[in-house]
C-alpha positions as CSV (number, residue, x, y, z in Angstrom):
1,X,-14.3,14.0,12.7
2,X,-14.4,11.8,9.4
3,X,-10.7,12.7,8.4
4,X,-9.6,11.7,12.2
5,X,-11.1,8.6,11.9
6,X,-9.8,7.5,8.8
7,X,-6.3,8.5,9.9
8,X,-6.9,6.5,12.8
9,X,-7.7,3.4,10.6
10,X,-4.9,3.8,8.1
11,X,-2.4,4.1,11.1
12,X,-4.2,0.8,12.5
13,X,-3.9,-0.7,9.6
14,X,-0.2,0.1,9.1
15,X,0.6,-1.9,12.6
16,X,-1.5,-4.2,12.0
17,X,0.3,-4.9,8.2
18,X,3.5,-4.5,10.1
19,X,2.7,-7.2,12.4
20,X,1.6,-9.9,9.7
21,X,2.9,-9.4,6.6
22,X,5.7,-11.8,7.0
23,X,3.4,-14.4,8.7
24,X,2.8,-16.2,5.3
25,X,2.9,-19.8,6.4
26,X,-0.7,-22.4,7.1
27,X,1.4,-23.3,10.8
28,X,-1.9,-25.8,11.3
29,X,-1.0,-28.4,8.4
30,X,1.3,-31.1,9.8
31,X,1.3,-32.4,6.3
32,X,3.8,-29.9,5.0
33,X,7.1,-27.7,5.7
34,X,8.9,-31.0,7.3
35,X,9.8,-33.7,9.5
36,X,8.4,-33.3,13.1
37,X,9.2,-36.6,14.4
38,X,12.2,-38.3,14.9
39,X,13.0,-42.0,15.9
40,X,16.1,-44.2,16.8
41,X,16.2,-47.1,19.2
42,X,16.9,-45.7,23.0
43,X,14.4,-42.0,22.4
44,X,11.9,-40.2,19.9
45,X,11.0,-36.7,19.4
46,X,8.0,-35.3,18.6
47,X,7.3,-31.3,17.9
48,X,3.5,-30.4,18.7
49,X,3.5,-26.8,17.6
50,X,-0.3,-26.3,18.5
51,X,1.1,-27.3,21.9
52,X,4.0,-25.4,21.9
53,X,6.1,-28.5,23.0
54,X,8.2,-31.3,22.5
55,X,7.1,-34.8,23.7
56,X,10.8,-37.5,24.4
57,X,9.4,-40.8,25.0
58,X,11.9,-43.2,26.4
59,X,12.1,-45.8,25.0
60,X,10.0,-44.7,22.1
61,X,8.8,-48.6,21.6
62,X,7.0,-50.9,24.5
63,X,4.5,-50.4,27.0
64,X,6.7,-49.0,29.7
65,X,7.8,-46.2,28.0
66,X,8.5,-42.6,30.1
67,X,7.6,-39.0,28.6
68,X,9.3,-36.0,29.1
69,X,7.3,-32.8,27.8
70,X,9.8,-29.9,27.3
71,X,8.0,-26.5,26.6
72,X,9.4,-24.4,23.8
73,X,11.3,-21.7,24.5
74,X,9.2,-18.8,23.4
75,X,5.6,-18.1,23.4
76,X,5.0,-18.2,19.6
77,X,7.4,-20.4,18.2
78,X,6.8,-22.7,15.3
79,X,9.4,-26.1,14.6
80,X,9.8,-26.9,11.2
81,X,11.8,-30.5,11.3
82,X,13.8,-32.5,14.4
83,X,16.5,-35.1,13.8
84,X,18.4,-37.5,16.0
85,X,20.8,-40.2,14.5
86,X,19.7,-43.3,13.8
87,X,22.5,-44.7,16.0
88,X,23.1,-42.4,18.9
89,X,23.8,-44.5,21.7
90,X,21.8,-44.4,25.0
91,X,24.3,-41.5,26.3
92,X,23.7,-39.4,23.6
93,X,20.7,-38.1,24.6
94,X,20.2,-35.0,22.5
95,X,18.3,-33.6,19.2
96,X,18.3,-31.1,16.8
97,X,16.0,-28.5,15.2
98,X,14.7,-26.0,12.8
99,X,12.5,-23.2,14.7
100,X,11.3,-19.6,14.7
101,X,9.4,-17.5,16.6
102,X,7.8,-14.0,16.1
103,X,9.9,-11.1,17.8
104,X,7.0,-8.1,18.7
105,X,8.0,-4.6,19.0
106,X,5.4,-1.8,20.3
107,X,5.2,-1.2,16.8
108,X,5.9,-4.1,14.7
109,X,7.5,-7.8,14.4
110,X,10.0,-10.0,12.9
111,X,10.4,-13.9,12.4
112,X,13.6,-14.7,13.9
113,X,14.6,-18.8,12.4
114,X,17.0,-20.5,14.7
115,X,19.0,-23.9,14.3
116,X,18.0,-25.2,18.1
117,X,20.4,-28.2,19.9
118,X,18.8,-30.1,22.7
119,X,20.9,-32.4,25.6
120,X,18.5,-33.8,27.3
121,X,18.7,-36.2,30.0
122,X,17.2,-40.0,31.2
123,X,13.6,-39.7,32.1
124,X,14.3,-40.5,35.8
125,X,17.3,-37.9,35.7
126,X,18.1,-34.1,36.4
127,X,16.5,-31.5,34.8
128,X,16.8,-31.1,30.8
129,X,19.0,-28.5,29.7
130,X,18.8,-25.2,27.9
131,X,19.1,-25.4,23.9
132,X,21.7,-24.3,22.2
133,X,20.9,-22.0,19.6
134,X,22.2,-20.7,16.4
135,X,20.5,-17.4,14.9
136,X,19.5,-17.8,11.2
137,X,18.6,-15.1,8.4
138,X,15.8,-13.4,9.8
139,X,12.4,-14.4,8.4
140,X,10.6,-17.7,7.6
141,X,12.8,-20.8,7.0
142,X,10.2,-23.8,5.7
143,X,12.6,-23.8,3.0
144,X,15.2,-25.3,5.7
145,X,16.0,-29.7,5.6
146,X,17.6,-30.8,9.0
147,X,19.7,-34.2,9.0
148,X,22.2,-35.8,11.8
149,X,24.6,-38.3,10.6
150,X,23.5,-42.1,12.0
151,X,26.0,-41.6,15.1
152,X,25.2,-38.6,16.1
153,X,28.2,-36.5,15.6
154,X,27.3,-33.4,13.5
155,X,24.3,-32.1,12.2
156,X,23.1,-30.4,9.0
157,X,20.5,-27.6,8.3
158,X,20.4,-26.8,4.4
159,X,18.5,-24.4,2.1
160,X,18.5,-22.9,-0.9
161,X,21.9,-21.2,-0.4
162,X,23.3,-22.2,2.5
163,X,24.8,-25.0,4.3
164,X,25.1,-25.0,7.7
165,X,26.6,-27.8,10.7
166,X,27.2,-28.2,14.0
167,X,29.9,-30.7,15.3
168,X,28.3,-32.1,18.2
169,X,31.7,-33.0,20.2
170,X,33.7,-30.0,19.7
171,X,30.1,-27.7,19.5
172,X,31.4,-25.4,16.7
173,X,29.4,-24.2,13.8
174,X,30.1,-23.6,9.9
175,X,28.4,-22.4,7.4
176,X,29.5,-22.3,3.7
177,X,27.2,-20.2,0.5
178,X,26.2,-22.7,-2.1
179,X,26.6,-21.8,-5.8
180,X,24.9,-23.5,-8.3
181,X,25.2,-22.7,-12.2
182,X,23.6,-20.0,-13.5
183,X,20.6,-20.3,-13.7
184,X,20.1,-23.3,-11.4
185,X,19.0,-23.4,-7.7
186,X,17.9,-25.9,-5.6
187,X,14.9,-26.7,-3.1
188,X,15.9,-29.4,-0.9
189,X,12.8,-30.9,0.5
190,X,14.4,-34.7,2.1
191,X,17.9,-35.5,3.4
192,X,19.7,-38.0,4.8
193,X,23.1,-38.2,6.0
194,X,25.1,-41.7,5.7
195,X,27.6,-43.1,8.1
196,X,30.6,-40.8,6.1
197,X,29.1,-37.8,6.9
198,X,28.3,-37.5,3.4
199,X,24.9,-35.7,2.6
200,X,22.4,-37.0,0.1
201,X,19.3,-34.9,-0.4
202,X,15.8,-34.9,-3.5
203,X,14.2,-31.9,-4.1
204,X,13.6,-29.4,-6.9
205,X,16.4,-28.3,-9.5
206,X,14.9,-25.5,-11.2
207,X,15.9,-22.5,-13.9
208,X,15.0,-19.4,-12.8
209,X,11.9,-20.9,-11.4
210,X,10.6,-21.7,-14.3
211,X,11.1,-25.2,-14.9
212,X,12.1,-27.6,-12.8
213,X,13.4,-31.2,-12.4
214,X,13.7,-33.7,-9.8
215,X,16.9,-34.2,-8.5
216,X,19.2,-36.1,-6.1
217,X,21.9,-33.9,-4.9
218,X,25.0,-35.2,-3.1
219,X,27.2,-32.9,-0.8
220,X,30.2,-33.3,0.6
221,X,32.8,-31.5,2.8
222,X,36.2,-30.9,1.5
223,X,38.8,-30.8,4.2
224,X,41.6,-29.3,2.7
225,X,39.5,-26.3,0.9
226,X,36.6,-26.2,3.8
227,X,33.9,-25.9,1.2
228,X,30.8,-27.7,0.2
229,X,31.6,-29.7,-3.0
230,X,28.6,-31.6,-4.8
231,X,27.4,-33.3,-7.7
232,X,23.3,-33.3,-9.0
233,X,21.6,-36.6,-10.7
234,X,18.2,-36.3,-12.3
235,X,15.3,-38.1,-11.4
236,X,13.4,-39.0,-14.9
237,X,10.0,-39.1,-14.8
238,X,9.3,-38.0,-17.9
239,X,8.4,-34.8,-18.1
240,X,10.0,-31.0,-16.9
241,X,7.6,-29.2,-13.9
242,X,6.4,-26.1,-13.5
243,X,9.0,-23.5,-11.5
244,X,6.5,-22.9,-9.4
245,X,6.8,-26.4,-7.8
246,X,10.6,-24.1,-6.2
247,X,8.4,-22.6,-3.4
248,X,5.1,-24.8,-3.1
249,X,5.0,-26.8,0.4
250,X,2.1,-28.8,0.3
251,X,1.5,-32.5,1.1
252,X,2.0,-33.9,-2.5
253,X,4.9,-31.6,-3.1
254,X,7.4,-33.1,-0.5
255,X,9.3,-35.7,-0.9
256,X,11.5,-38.4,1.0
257,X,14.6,-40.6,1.0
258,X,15.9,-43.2,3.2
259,X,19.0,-44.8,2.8
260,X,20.4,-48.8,4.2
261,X,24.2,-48.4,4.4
262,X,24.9,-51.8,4.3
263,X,23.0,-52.8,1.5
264,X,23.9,-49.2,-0.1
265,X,20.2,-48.3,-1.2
266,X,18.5,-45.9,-1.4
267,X,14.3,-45.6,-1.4
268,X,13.3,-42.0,-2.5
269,X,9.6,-41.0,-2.6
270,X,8.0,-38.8,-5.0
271,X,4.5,-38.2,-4.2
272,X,3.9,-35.7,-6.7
273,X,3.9,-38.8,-8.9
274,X,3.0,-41.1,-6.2
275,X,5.6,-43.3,-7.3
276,X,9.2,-44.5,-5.6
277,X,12.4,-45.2,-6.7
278,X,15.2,-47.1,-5.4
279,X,18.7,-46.2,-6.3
280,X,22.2,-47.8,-5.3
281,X,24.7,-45.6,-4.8
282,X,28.4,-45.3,-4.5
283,X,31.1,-44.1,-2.3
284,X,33.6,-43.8,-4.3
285,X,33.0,-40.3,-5.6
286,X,32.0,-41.1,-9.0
287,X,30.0,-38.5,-11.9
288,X,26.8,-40.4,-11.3
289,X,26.6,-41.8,-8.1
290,X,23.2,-43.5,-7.9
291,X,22.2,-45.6,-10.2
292,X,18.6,-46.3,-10.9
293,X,17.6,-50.2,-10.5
294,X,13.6,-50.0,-10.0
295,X,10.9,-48.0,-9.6
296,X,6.8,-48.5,-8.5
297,X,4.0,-46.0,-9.5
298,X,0.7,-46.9,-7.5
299,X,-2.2,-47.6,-8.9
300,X,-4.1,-44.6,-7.9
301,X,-3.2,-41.2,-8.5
302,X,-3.1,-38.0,-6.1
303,X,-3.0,-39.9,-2.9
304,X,0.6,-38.6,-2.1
305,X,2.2,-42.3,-2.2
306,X,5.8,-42.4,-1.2
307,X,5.5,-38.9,1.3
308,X,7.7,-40.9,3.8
309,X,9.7,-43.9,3.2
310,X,11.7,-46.3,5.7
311,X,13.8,-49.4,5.9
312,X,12.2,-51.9,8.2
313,X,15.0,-54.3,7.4
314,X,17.1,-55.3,4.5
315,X,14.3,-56.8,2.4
316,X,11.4,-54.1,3.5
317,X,10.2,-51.1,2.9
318,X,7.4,-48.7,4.3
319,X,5.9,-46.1,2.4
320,X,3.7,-43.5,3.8
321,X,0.4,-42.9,1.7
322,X,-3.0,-40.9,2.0
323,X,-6.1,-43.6,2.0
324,X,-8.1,-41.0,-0.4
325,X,-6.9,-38.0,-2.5
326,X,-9.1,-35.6,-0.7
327,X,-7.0,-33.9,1.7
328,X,-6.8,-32.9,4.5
329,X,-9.8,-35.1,5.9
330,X,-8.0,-38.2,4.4
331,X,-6.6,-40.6,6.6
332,X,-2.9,-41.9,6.4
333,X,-2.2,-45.3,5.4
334,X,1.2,-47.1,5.4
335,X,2.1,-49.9,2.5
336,X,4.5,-52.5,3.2
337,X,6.9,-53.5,0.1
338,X,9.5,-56.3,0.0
339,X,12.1,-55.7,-2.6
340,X,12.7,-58.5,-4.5
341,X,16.2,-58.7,-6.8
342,X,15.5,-55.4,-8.6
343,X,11.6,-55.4,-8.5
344,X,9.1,-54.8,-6.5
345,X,6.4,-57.0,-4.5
346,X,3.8,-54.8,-3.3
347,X,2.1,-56.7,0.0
């Protein structure tokens, strides 16, 4: 009777290790993996995965704003980022997104990542529309950044080795294998995409993952070859990390980047270091495209100061910050900056 039992418990065991040895992630910290909200003036996005939903609020400013809740399309699925373009008009009424969801068998499971496109319509319109979706390498994909050019006509999901777009207009999909040098790689963890359809990204350049720096990466397409051309540019902050910092999604290990194309800056938040750093940048396809003209480190440490960063205009600046360094029960607090010249006034 003994033996039977134990068999019964090893076999339980097996399903049960079958069913969640992939499931790996902390799916209850909105703190970390990515972007969940997205913002531009007609709409805004917003993925509640402990509601299994996405809230569109048109207009996304004012008080007569209109909601449209649009479930998810399976049972367990988790959204990692969402992005619209800055710029989309009010007919382009769509998003994009990183997702996955668990796919059970009598016997096991497996994580299925998708890159999800939404058309959705007025508030006081027809029904919303089925996704598209594109099917990505099965398993977990937090290490996934998702970015639509300011208009709204393609979109780009990018990890450690791959690219991946969708043109909106002619709905077709690429996807090219990125090869850094030996022993480089790269996790992306902010991107932006600039009114060129050129992609400018921060994250972690590591070797071998075991040291890493901080780097801007910028990609390109190239027409003529269709591949993914780019060019890296370290952040100096004075000091190499440790590799491990390749695969570690917490709050102070993000990072962010926003960009103003017409005064060709760039803000990019490191809150490892809880400082920022602005950059101008140039078109013109130069070795080092950014060029470093100023840089703020607050005055208190492990508060995750510069986790988001955003152009209110052309003089201003808002940086997302922790009130305390005790997370999670910390509240978030949001500095305004004005840059003046090549310095900044913290107000």
């Amino acid at each position: 009777m003994a033996s039977l039992f134990n068999l019964c418990l090893i076999l339980f065991l097996l399903i049960l290790f079958n069913l969640t040895d992939e499931q790996t992630l902390d799916e209850s910290d909105y703190d970390i993996y990515g972007q969940r909200l997205a913002v531009n003036e007609y709409f805004g996005v917003l993925a509640v995965n402990d509601q299994n939903q996405f809230q569109v609020y048109y207009p996304p400013y004012g008080s007569n704003t209109c909601t449209h809740v649009i479930p998810y399309s399976y049972s367990e699925q988790y959204v990692y980022n969402v992005a619209i373009g800055s710029k989309q008009n009010s007919s382009q009424l769509y998003f994009s997104y990183i997702a996955e969801y668990i796919n059970y068998t009598i016997s096991s499971s497996s994580v299925q990542s998708y890159l999800g496109f939404y058309s959705i319509s007025p508030c006081n319109g027809s029904p919303i529309l089925s996704p598209i979706e594109l099917l990505l390498n099965p398993g977990y994909e937090d290490g996934y950044v998702l970015g639509m050019d300011p208009y709204g006509f393609v979109v780009y999901a990018i990890n450690p080795i791959y690219v991946i777009s969708y043109e909106i207009n002619v709905r077709i999909f690429n996807q090219w294998t990125i090869n850094y040098s030996y022993p480089w790689e790269f996790s992306p963890r902010s991107i932006i995409i600039d009114q060129n359809e050129t992609i400018h990204m921060v994250g972690y350049f590591c070797a071998s993952q075991i040291i890493c720096d901080i780097n801007i990466i910028k990609m390109w397409k190239d027409l003529i070859l269709n591949k993914i051309l780019y060019q890296t540019q370290i952040i100096d902050i004075g000091e190499d990390l440790d590799g491990a910092l390749f695969s570690s999604y917490t709050p102070t290990t993000d990072m962010s980047i926003t960009i103003n194309n017409d005064l060709k800056l760039f803000v990019v938040g490191i809150p490892y270091r809880d400082t920022i750093f602005i950059y101008n940048y140039s078109l013109n396809g130069s070795m080092l495209p950014y060029n470093c003209i100023g840089m703020y480190t607050y005055n208190q440490s492990g508060i995750g100061f510069g986790k988001s960063v955003a152009w209110l205009d052309n003089n201003t600046i808002a940086i997302l910050a922790y009130s305390l360094s005790t997370f999670p029960w910390s509240a978030s607090q949001i500095q305004v900056s004005f840059i003046m010249k090549n310095n900044f006034i913290l107000y």
